[in-house]
C-alpha positions as CSV (number, residue, x, y, z in Angstrom):
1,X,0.0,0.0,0.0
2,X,2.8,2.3,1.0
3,X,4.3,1.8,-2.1
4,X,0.8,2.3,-4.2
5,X,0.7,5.8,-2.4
6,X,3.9,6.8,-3.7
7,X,3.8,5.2,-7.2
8,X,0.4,7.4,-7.7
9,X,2.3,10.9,-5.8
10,X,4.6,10.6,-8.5
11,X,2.8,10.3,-11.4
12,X,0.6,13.3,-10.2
13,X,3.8,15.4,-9.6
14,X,4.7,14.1,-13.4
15,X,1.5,15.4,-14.7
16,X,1.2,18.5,-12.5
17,X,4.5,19.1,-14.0
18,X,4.1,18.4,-17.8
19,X,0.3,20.0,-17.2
20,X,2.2,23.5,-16.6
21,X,4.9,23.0,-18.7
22,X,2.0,22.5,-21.4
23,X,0.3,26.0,-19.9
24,X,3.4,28.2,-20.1
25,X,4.8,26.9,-23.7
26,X,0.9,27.8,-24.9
27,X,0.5,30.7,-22.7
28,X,-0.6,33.7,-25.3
29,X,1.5,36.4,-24.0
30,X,4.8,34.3,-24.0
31,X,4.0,32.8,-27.3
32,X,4.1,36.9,-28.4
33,X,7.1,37.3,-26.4
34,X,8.8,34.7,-28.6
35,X,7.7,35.9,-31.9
36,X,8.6,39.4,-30.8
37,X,12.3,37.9,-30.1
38,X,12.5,35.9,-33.0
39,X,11.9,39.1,-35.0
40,X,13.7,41.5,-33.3
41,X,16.8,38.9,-33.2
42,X,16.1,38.2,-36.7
43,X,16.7,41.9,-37.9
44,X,19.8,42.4,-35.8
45,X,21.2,39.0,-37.5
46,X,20.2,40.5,-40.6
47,X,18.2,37.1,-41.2
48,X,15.4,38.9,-43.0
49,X,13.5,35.9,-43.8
50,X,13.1,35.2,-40.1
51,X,11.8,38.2,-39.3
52,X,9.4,38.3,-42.2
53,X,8.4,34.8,-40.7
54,X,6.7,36.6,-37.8
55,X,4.7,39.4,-39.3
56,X,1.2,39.7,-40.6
57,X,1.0,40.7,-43.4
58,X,-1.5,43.4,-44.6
59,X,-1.9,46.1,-47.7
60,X,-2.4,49.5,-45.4
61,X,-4.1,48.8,-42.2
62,X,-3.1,45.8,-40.2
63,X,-7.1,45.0,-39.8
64,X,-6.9,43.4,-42.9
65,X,-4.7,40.9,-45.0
66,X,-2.4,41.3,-48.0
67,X,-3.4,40.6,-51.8
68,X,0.0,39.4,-52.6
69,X,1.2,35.8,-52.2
70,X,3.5,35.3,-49.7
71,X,6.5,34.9,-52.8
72,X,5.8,38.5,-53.4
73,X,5.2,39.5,-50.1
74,X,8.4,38.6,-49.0
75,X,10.0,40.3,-52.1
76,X,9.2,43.4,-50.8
77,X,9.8,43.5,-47.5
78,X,13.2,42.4,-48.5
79,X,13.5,45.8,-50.7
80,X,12.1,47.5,-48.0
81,X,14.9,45.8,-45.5
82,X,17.5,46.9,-48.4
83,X,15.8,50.6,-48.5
84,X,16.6,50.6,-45.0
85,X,20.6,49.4,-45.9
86,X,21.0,52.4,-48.1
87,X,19.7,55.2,-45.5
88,X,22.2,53.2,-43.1
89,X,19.5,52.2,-40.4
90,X,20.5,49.7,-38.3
91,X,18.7,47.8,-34.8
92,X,21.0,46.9,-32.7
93,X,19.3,46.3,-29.3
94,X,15.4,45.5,-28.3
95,X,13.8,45.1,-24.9
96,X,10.6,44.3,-24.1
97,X,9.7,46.9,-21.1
98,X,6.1,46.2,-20.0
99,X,3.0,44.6,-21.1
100,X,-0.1,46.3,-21.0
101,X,-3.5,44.7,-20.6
102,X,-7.1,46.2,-21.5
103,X,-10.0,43.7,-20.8
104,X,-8.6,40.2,-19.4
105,X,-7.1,38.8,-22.5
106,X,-6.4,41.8,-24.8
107,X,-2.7,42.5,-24.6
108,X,0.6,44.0,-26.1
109,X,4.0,44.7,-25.2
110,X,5.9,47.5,-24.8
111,X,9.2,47.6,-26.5
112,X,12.4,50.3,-26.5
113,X,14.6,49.6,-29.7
114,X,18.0,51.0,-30.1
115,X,19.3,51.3,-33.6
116,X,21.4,53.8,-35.6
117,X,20.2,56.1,-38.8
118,X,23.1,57.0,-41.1
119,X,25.4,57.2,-38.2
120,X,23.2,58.8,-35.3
121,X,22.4,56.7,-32.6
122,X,18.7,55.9,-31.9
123,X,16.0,54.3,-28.9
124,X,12.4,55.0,-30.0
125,X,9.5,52.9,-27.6
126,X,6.7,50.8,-30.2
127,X,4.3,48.4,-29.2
128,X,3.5,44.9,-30.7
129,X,0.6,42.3,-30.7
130,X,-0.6,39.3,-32.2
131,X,-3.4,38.4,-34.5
132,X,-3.9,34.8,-35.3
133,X,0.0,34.0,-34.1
134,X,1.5,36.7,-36.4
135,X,3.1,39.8,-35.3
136,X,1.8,43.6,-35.4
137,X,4.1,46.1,-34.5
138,X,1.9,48.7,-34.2
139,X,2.7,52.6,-32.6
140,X,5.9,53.4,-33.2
141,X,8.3,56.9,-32.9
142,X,10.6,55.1,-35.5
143,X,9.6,57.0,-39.1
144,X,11.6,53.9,-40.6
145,X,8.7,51.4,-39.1
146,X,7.1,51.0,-42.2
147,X,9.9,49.7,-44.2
148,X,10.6,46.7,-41.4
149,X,6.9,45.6,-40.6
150,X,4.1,44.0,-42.2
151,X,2.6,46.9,-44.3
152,X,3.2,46.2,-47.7
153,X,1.4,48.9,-49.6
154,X,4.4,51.5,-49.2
155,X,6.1,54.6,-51.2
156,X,9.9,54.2,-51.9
């Protein structure tokens, strides 16, 4: 019996254990946390394709979706990451600073970049969400933001 007791203690510690493992890996704001770092990382690394990965895509207002495949979606947001090269703007640094909830499950984070523009140091603050597991980043003091996220109807 003794033995019975502690055979079924640990399997409910095992599955107390893999339940919340399962709870934070699923958990909505660190799945957002994770794009937001794949992104961010993905820029610094210069891995464009990454960061394009994480966006959603739209034509001018992030409420909506893109026209374009995804082929030619990503086609431009590489020219708009090479646009970027030639007025020498650079991330270098990202940190997520708060996040910020409105009515129990509507949330987005907070985030201070710090970059360079053709030599001058920058830190601007923007903020980012999810729709349907893709990234938004959404306010933001960078006049460059445009050319990194997923807007794809855009002047050169």
């Amino acid at each position: 019996m003794k033995n019975f007791s502690i055979f079924c203690f640990i399997v409910i510690f095992i599955l107390a254990g893999a339940f919340g493992f399962y709870l934070l890996v699923n958990y909505p704001e660190i799945k957002a946390e994770k794009a937001i770092e794949r992104y961010y990382k993905a820029l610094i690394k210069e891995e464009n394709e990454k960061a394009f990965e994480q966006l959603k895509l739209y034509d001018t207002h992030p409420i909506g979706d893109t026209k374009l495949s995804n082929e030619e979606a990503l086609n431009i947001f590489l020219e708009k990451i090479e646009f970027l090269k030639k007025e020498k703007y650079q991330i270098n640094k990202f940190k997520i600073v708060e996040v910020e909830y409105e009515d129990g499950h509507s949330f987005w984070h907070h985030i201070e970049v710090e970059g360079v523009i053709n030599g001058e140091p920058f830190i601007i603050k923007e903020v980012a969400t999810m729709v349907n597991e893709k990234l938004i980043i959404g306010s933001s003091e960078d006049p460059f933001v445009d050319y990194r996220n997923g807007r794809m109807e855009i002047e050169f």
